[in-house]
C-alpha positions in Angstrom: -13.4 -16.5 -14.6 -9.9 -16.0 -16.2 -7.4 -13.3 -16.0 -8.2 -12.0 -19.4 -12.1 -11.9 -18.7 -11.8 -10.1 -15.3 -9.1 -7.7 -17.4 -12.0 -7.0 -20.1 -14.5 -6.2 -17.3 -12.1 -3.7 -15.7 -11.6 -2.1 -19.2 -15.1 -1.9 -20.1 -15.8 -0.6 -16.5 -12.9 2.3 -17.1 -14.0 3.3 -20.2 -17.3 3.8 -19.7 -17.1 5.5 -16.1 -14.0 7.2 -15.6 -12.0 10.3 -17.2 -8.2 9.1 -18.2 -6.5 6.5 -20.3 -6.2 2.6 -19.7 -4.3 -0.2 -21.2 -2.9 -2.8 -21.7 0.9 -4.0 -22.7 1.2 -6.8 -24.7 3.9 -8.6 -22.7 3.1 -12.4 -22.6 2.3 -15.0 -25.1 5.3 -16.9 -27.3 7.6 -15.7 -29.5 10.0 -17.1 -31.6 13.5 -16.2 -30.5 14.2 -13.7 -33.7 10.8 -11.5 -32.4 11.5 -11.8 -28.7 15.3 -10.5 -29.0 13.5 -7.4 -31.0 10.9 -6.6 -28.5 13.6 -7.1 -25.8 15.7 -4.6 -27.8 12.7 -2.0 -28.6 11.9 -1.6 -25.1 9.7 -5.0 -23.7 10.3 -5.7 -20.3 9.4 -8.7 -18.6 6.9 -8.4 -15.5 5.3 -5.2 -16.3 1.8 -4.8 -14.7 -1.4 -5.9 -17.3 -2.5 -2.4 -17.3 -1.4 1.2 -16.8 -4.3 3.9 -15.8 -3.6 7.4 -16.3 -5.3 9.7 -15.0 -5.4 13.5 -13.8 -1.8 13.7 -11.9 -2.2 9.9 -11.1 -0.5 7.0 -13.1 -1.6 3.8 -11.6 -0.1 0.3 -12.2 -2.3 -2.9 -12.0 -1.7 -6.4 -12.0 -5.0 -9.1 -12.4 -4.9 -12.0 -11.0 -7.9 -14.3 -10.3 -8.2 -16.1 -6.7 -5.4 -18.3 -6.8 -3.1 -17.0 -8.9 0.4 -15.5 -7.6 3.1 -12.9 -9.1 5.9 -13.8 -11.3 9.6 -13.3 -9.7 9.5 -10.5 -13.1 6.1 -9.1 -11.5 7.2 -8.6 -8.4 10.7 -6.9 -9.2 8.5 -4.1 -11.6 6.5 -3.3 -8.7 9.2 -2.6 -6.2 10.3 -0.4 -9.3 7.3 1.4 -9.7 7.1 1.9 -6.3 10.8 3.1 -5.2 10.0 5.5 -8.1 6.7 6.8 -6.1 3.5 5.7 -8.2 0.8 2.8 -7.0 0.8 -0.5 -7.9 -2.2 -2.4 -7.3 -2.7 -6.6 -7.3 -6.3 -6.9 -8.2 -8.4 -9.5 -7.9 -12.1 -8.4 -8.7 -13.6 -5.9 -10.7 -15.2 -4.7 -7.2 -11.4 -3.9 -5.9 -10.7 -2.5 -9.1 -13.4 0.3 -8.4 -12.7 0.7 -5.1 -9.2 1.8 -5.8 -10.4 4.3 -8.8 
């Protein structure tokens, strides 16, 4: 399974069982240099978790990662961020975990 399969499942799972918001932010893929300097200067910001969760008085911040795969340097400084600022950051990697921590 890939990243971006075990990121659908989670989705699907959210928004068919729980109350709240989820999604994604579309921070990867290439850009040419012209559109990454404007998402840089519009707000992008490299490392930040696949998905946000919001729900009642609970913003939640998780990163997929199948088996094997480890955080970026980027990854890992926005979740000491987001957690010196007091919310949860989670590093999932299964839909079962994912459930467990809704």
């Amino acid at each position: 399974m890939t990243e971006a399969q075990l990121q659908q499942q989670m989705v699907i799972e959210f928004r068919n069982n729980y109350k709240g918001l989820i999604f994604a932010v579309p921070n990867g893929g290439s850009r040419n240099p012209i559109e990454a300097k404007n998402l840089k200067l519009t707000g992008s910001l490299a490392g930040v978790s696949d998905l946000i969760v919001i729900q009642q008085n609970r913003i939640i911040f998780v990163e997929v990662k199948i088996e094997k795969g480890i955080q970026s340097d980027a990854q890992i400084k926005f979740q000491n961020n987001v957690e010196l600022l007091g919310f949860d950051y989670f590093l999932v990697r299964s839909l079962e975990e994912f459930k467990a921590i809704l």
